[in-house]
BALOBA-1460 file (C-alpha; in Angstrom, 3 decimals):
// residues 196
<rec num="1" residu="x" x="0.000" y="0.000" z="0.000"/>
<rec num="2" residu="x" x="1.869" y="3.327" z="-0.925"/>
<rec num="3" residu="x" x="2.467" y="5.969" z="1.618"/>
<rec num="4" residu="x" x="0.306" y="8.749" z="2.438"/>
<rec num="5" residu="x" x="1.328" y="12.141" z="-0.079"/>
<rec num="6" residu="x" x="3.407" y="14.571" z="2.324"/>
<rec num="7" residu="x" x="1.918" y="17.245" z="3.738"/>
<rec num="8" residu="x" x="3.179" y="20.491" z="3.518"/>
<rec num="9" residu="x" x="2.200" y="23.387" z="6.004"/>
<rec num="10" residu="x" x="2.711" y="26.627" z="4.685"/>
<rec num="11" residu="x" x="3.444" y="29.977" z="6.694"/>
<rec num="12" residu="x" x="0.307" y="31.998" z="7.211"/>
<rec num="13" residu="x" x="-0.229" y="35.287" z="5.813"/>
<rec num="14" residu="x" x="-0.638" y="38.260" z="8.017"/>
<rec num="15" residu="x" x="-4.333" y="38.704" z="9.082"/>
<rec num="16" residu="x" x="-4.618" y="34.690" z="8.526"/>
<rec num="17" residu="x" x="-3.183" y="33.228" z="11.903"/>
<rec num="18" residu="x" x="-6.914" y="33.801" z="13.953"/>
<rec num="19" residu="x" x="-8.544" y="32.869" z="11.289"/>
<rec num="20" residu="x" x="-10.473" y="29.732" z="13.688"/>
<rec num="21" residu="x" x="-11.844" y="31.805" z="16.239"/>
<rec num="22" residu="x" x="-14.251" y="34.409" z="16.942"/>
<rec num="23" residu="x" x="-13.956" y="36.821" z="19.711"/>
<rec num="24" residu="x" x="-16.176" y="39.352" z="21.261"/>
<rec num="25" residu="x" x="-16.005" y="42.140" z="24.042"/>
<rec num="26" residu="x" x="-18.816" y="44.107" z="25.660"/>
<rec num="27" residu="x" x="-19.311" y="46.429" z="28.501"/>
<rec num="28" residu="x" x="-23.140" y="46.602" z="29.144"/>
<rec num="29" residu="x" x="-24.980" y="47.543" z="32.418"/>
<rec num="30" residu="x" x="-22.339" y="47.911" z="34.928"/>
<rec num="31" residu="x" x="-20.754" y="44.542" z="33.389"/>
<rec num="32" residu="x" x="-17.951" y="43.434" z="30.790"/>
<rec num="33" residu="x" x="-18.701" y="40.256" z="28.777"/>
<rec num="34" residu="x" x="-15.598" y="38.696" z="26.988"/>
<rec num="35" residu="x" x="-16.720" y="35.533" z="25.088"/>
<rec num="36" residu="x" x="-14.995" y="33.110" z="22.674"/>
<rec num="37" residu="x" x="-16.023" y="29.863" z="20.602"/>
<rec num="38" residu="x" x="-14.621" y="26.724" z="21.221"/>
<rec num="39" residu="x" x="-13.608" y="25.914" z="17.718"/>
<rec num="40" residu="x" x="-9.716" y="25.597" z="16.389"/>
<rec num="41" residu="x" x="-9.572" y="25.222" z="12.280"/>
<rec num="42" residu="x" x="-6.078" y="23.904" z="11.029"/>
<rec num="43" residu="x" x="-6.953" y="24.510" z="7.037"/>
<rec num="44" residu="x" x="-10.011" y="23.118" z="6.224"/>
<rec num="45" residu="x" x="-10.192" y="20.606" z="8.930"/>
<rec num="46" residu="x" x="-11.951" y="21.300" z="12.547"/>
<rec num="47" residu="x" x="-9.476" y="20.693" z="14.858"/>
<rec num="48" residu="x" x="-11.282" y="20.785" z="18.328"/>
<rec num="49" residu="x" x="-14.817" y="22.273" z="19.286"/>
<rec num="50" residu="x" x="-13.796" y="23.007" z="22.817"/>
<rec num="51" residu="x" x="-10.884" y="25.608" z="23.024"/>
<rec num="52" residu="x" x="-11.032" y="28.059" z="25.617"/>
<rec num="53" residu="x" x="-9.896" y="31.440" z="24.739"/>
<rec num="54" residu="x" x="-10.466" y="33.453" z="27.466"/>
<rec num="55" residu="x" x="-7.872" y="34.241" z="30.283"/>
<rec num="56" residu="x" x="-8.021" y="36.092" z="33.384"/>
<rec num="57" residu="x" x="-5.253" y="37.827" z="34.330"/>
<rec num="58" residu="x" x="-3.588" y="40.407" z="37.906"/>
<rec num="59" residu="x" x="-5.803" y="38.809" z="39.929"/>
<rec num="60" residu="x" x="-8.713" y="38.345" z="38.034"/>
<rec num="61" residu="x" x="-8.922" y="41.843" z="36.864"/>
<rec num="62" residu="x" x="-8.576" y="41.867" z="33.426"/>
<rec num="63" residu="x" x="-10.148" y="39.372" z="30.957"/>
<rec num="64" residu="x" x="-8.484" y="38.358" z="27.922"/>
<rec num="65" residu="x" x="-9.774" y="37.311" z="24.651"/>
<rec num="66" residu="x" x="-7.377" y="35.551" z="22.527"/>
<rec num="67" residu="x" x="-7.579" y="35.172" z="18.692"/>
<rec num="68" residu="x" x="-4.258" y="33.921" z="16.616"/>
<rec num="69" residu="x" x="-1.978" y="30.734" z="16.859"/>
<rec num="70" residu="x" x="-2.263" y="29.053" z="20.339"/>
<rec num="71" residu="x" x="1.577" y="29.155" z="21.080"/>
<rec num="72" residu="x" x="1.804" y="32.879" z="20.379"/>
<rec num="73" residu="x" x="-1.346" y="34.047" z="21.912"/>
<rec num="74" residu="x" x="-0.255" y="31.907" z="24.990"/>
<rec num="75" residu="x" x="3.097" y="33.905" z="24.737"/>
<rec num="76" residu="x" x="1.601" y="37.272" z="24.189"/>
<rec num="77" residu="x" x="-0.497" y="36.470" z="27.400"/>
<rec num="78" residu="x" x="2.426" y="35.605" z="29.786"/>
<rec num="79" residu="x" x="4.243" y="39.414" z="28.160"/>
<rec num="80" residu="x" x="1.188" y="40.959" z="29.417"/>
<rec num="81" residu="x" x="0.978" y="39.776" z="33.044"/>
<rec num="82" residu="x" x="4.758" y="40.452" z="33.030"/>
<rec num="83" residu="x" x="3.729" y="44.524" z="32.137"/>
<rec num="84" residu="x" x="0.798" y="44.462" z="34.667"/>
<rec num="85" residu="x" x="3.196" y="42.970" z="37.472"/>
<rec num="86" residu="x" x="5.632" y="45.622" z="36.303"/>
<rec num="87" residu="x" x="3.474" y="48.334" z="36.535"/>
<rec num="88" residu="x" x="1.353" y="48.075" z="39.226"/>
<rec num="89" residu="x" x="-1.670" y="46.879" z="37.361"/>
<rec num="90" residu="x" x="-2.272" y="49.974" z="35.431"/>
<rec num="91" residu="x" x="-3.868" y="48.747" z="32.330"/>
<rec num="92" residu="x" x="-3.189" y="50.918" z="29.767"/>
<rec num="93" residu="x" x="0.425" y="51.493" z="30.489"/>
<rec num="94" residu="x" x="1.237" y="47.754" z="30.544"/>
<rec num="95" residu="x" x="-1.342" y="47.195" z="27.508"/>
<rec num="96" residu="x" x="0.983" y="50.169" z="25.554"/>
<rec num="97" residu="x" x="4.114" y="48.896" z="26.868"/>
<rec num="98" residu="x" x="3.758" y="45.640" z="25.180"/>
<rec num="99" residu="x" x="2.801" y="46.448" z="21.882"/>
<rec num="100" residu="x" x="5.803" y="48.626" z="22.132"/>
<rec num="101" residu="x" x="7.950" y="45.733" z="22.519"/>
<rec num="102" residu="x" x="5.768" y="43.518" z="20.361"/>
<rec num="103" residu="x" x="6.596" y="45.536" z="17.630"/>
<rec num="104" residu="x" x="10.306" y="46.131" z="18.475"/>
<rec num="105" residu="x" x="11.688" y="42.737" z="20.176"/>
<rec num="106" residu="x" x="13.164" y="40.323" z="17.828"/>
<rec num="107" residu="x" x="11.474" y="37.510" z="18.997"/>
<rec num="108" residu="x" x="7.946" y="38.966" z="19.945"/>
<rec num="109" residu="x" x="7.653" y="40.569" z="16.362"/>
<rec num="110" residu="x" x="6.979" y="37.278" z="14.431"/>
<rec num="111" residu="x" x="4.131" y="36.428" z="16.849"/>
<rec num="112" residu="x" x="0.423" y="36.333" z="15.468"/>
<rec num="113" residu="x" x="-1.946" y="37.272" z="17.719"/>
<rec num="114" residu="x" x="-4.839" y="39.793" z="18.517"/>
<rec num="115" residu="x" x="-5.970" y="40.257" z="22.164"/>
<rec num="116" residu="x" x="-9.396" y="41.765" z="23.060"/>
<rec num="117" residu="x" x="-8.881" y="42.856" z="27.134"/>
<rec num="118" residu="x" x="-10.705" y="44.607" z="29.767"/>
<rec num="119" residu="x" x="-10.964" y="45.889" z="33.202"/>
<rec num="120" residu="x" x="-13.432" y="47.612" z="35.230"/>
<rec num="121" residu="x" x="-12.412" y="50.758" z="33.432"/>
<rec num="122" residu="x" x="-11.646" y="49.762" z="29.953"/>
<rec num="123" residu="x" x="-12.142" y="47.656" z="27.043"/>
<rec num="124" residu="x" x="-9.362" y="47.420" z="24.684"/>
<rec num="125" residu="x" x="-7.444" y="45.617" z="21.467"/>
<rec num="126" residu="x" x="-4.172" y="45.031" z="21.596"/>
<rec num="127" residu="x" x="-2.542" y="43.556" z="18.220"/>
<rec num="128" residu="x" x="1.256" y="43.268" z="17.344"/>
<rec num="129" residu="x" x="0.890" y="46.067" z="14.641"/>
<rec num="130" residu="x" x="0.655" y="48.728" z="17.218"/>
<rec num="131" residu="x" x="-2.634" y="48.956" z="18.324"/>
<rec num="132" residu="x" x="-3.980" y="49.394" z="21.729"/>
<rec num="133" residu="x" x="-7.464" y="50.630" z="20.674"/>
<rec num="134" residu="x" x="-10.493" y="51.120" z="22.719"/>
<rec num="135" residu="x" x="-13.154" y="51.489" z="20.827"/>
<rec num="136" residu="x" x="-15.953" y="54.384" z="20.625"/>
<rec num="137" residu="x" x="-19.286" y="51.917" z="21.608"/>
<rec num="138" residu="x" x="-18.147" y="49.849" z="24.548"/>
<rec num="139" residu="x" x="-17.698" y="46.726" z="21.950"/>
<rec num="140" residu="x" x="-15.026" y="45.183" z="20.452"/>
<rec num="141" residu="x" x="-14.719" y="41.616" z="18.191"/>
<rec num="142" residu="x" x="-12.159" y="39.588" z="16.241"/>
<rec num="143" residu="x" x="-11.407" y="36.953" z="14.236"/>
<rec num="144" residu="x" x="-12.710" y="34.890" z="11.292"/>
<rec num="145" residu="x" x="-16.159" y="35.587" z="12.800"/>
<rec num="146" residu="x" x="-15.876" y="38.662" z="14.217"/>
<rec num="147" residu="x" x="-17.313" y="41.622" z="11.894"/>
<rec num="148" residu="x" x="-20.480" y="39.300" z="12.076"/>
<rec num="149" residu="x" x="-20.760" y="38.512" z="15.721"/>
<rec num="150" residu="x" x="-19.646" y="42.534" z="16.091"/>
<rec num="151" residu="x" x="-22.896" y="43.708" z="13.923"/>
<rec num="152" residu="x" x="-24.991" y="41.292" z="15.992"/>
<rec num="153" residu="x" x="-23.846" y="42.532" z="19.247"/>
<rec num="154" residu="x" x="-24.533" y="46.064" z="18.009"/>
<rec num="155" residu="x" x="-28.014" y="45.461" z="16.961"/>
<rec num="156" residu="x" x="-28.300" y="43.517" z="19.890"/>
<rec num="157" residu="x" x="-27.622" y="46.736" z="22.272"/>
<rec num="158" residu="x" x="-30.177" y="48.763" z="20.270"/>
<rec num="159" residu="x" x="-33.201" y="46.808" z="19.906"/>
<rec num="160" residu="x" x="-32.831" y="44.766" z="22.939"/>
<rec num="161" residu="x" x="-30.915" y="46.835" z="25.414"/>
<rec num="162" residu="x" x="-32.328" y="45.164" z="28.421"/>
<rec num="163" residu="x" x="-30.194" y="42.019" z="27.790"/>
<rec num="164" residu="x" x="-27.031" y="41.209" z="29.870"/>
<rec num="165" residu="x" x="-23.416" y="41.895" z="28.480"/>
<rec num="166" residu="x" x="-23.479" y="38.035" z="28.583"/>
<rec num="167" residu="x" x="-26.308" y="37.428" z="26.575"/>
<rec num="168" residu="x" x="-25.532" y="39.869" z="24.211"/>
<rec num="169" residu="x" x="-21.831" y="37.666" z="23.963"/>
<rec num="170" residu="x" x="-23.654" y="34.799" z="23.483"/>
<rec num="171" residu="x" x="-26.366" y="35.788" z="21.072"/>
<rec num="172" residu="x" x="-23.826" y="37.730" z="18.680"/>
<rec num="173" residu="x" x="-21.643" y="34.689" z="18.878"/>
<rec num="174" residu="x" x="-24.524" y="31.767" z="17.968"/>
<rec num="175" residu="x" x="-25.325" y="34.321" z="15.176"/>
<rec num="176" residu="x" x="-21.655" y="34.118" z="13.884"/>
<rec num="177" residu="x" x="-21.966" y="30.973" z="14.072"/>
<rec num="178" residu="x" x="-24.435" y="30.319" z="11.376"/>
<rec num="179" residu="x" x="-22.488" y="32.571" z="9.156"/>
<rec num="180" residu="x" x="-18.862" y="31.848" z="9.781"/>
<rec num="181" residu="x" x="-18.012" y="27.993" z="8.991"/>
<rec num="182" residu="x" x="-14.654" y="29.066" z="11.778"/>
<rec num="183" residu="x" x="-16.677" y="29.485" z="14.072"/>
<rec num="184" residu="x" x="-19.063" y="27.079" z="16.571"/>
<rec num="185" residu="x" x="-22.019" y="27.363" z="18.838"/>
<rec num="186" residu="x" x="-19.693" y="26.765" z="21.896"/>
<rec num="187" residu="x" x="-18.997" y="29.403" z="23.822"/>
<rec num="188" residu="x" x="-16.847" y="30.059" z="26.677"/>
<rec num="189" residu="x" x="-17.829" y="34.025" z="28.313"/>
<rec num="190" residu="x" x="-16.146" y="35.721" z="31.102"/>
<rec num="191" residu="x" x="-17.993" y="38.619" z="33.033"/>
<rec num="192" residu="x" x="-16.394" y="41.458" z="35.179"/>
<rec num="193" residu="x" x="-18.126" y="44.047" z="37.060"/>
<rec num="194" residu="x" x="-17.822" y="47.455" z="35.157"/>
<rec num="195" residu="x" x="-17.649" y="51.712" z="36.049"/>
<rec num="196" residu="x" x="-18.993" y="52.559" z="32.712"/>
C-alpha cells in the first residue's frame, strides 16, 4: 500500500493566523462580557470544538480574549501579566508597553496574535501592529467571525438593550456561528463588574 502524499504546512499570511476563532467584548450595564467559541480550524479541517480562549489575568482583573496561533497568543499572554506585574496593574500602560515591545523585540515581532482585554475601566485591542485601541461603543470583536458577531452585538444593544453583556456575547456569537463555517455554537464568556 503506498504511503500517504506529504503534507506540507505553509506559513500563514498576516491577518490569517486567527482565522479559527471568533472573539467578542462588551461592557453593558455595569458589566464586561468577553466571550470566545470553542472551535480551532487547522486549514479546512476542525481541529477541536472546545478551546477556551479566554484568560483572566492580575488577579482576576482583566479578561483576555485571545484570537491567533495558540503558542503565540499563549506567549503574548504571559508578556502581558509580566507589564501588569511591572506596573502596578495599570492597564493601559502595561497594555501600551507591550505592543511597544511587540513591535520592536526580535522575537515577539513574528508572533500572530490579537488580544481583546478589559478591566473595570476599559475595554481594549491590543494587536502586534501597534494597536492598543479602545473602541468608541463599549464593543469590540475579532477573528474569522468577528465583523459578524460585532454587527450582531450592536443590533443587539439597540433593539434589545435590556439584555445582559453576557447574553448579548452569546447571542452575537450563535449568530456568527451560522455565518462563519470558523466558528461554533460553543462558547466560553467571562464577566467582570464594570464603572462605565
Amino acid at each position: 500500500m503506498p504511503g500517504l502524499p506529504e503534507v506540507r504546512m505553509r506559513k500563514t499570511r498576516p491577518g490569517e493566523a486567527h482565522r479559527g476563532t471568533t472573539i467578542i467584548m462588551v461592557r453593558h450595564q455595569g458589566k464586561v462580557a468577553v466571550a470566545g467559541d470553542g472551535q480551532v480550524s487547522q486549514g479546512p479541517a476542525i481541529i477541536k470544538h472546545t478551546a477556551k480562549k479566554i484568560k483572566r489575568l492580575h488577579n482576576d482583573k482583566i479578561i483576555c480574549g485571545i484570537a491567533g496561533a495558540t503558542a503565540d497568543a499563549l506567549a503574548i499572554l504571559d508578556k502581558l501579566e509580566e507589564e501588569l506585574n511591572q506596573y502596578g496593574g495599570n492597564f493601559t500602560r502595561a497594555a501600551v508597553e507591550l505592543t511597544k515591545k511587540w513591535r520592536t523585540d526580535r522575537g515577539l515581532r513574528h508572533l500572530e496574535a490579537v488580544l481583546l482585554a478589559a478591566d473595570k475601566e476599559k475595554c481594549l485591542m491590543i494587536s502586534g501592529l501597534g494597536d492598543v485601541l479602545e473602541p468608541d461603543d463599549n464593543i469590540l470583536a475579532t477573528g474569522a467571525g468577528g465583523y459578524y458577531a460585532l454587527a450582531a452585538a450592536r443590533a443587539l444593544i439597540k433593539h434589545a438593550p435590556t439584555l445582559s453583556a453576557e447574553a448579548i456575547c452569546r447571542e452575537a456569537l450563535a449568530i456568527a456561528s451560522k455565518i462563519c463555517i470558523y466558528t461554533n455554537d460553543t462558547v466560553v464568556v467571562e464577566t467582570l463588574d464594570s464603572e462605565g
